[in-house]
Phi, psi and omega in degrees: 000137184282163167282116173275142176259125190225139177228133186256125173280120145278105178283100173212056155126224195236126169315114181279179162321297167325317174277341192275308165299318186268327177244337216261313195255359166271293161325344156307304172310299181296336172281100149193357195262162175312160162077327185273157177222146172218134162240136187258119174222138161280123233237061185284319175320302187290254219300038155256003148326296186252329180244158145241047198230109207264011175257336165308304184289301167313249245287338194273323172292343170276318180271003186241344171290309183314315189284349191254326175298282185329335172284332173124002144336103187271110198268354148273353165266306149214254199258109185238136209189142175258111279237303145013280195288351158284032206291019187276331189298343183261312183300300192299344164301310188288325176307319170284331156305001161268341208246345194287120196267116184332301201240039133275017150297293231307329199259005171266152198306318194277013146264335172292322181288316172313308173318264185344315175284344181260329159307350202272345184247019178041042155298175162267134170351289173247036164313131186011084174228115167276183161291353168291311190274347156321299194291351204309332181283342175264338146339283192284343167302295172334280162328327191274321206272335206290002151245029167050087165251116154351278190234119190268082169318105201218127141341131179304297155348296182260036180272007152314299171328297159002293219267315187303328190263281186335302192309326186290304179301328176297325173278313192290306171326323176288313165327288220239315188121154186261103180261001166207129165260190214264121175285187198217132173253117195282105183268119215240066139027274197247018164299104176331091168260121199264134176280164169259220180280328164289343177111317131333133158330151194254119207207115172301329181300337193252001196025081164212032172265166179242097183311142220272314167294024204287150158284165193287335153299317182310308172341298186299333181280318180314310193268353159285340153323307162303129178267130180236167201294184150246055158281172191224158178294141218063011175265092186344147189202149201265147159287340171274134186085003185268118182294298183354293212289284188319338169248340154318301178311314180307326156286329210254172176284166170311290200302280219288343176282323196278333190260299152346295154339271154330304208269019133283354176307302261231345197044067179294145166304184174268349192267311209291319188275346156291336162298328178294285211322328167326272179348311178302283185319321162276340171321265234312312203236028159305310173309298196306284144356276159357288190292292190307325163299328179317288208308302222281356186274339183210074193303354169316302181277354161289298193315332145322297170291349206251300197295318165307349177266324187282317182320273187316230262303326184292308202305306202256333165237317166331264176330291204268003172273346159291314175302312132348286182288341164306292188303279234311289203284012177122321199267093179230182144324078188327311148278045188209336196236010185269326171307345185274313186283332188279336199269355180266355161303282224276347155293317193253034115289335185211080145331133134358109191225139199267132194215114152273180186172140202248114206269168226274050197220355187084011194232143209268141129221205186221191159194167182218125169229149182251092198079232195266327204275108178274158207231323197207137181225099185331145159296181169280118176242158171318290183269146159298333167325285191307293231271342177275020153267002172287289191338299195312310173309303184286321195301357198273334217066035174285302171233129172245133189291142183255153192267100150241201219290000156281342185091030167273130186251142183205146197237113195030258190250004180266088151019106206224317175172203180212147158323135183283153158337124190075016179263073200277169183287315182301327148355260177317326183285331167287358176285279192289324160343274178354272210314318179315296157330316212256320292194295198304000000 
């Protein structure tokens, strides 16, 4: 099975520089590598977390699929989708919120920080906190579990969330039988942060970003903006700390970084280098411009790649692992399940049972029969000893017995007993699980 990746996009709004350098184009790059299934979803549910501007949530939504398609995102390699268009994520959000412990929701940070905030201004605890953002974690537990994804690229800020979604999965599993597996969150280190026109992180909150998408004038003034020291040209200027230096680097190649570099040695002027820097930063992202205009000029045909990405996914995954979890807890098709249910009573009514007993020569063996059918029919043992740590061993799973080709079963070189008439090794093996199971 390949490793699935799964990343949620909050659509909010047209993408800086920053997200492009730190999230966009290095995750582009990695859903392309072997071996990977990558899923992409514009995460619109969570943002009616924070906006109720039903034009906002739309048009933002028109623009961060455009930017991430325009960047090179394949919507035929892989999984591009709106998170919307999925209405299995809801369901499945509530099925994990029966399992979801009150009061781990009560310890996640972006409620505790709410909380906080609202005591410091001595408000009530929870003055305009909705249920949404309470739930925000089993939302994204939702997102996570509903393609089993492996592995999540998350900030350290969100490895809670993570940790939270196991836990969910985890419960639900013990509950119901194992229907999800536990995601892992790939915590992203070495994500690239870019200054902004202050010198400051490029933050729509500090408003100094540079969109990523500006035409290209705007692009020159924006970056002709970025504040710089008032050394004057030819008086040699340091690279460390240089927001300037630092979004160059961000473009550039080693050699165009090492010869930037130098002509800051060199006292290059602050006008000149802002000009390279243009220069660089539209090589790289005019096509891209191009492409992102394109999209957002014909919002039909993102809506095409975005429904068509959820349909096949509802199709192929969705639909039938809810169905699935539909049997697990219980909400099934009353006739279709009752003839089913009594014969699987009357199995777990009369298990597999291990029966000893002493023959008339004196000497102990066992048998393991399931009803009327023997399954494993001991050797002669010496002892009662003896023969019940043989029992003891199999029913524990302690030891599992080699079958061979006569159908004589044996623990380590010793001799143990034989298949009953009719009787494969898988069986039997499947006999003694129970007991392992049950034990467990």
């Amino acid at each position: 099975m390949s490793l699935r990746v799964l990343t949620g996009i909050k659509p909010t709004g047209v993408p800086h520089l920053g997200n492009y350098v730190g999230a966009i184009r290095p995750a582009v790059a990695a859903s392309a590598a072997p071996g990977v299934e990558s899923f992409f979803f514009l995460a619109d549910y969570h943002a009616l977390i924070s906006t109720q501007d039903p034009q906002r949530v739309q048009r933002s939504t028109l623009e961060i699929a455009a930017s991430w398609l325009a960047c090179g995102l394949d919507p035929e390699r892989v999984a591009f989708y709106r998170q919307s268009d999925v209405p299995e994520t809801t369901e499945l959000t509530w099925l994990l919120s029966c399992v979801a412990g009150k009061g781990l929701l009560n310890r996640a940070h972006a409620y505790k920080a709410a909380v906080d905030r609202n005591r410091a201004e001595g408000a009530d605890d929870d003055a305009g906190i909705t249920a949404g953002l309470y739930m925000y974690p089993v939302l994204m537990a939702a997102d996570i579990l509903l393609f089993n994804a492996h592995r999540v690229p998350v900030g350290r800020d969100q490895v809670q969330h993570i940790e939270m979604a196991r836990d969910f999965a985890q419960r639900f599993n013990h509950l119901y039988g194992e229907h999800f597996t536990l995601p892992e969150a790939a915590i992203e280190e070495q994500v690239a942060t870019l200054p902004g026109l202050d010198g400051r992180k490029m933050s729509k909150s500090y408003d100094n970003v540079i969109p990523l998408f500006a035409p290209r004038e705007q692009l020159r003034r924006l970056v002709f903006s970025i504040v710089t020291d008032s050394r004057v040209p030819g008086e040699p200027k340091d690279v460390e700390g240089s927001p300037l230096f630092q979004l160059y680097q961000a473009f550039a190649s080693a050699d165009e970084t090492a010869a930037m570099r130098a002509a800051y040695a060199d006292g290059i002027g602050w006008g000149e280098a802002k000009e390279r820097l243009f220069e660089r930063i539209d090589t790289e992202l005019a096509p891209l411009r191009g492409r992102y205009d394109a999209l957002v000029a014909d919002p039909a045909a993102i809506e095409r790649v975005l429904r068509a990405g959820g349909e096949r996914l509802r199709d192929e995954q969705a639909r039938p692992l809810l169905a699935r979890l539909r049997e697990a807890v219980g909400l099934r098709d009353l006739g279709a399940r009752a003839a089913a249910a009594a014969e699987g009573e009357a199995a777990q009514a009369a298990p597999p049972v291990f029966k000893q007993y002493r023959e008339a020569d004196g000497r102990f063996r066992f048998k393991l029969a399931d009803g009327e059918r023997l399954l494993l029919q001991g050797e002669d043992f010496d002892s009662p000893r003896d023969c019940g740590r043989v029992v003891a061993a199999l029913k524990s799973g302690a030891a599992v017995p080699r079958i061979d080709a006569d159908g004589r079963a044996w623990l380590e070189d010793a001799p143990i007993g034989a298949l009953g008439e009719g009787v494969d090794a898988p069986e039997l093996l499947q006999a003694l699980r129970r007991f392992a199971e049950d034990a467990a």
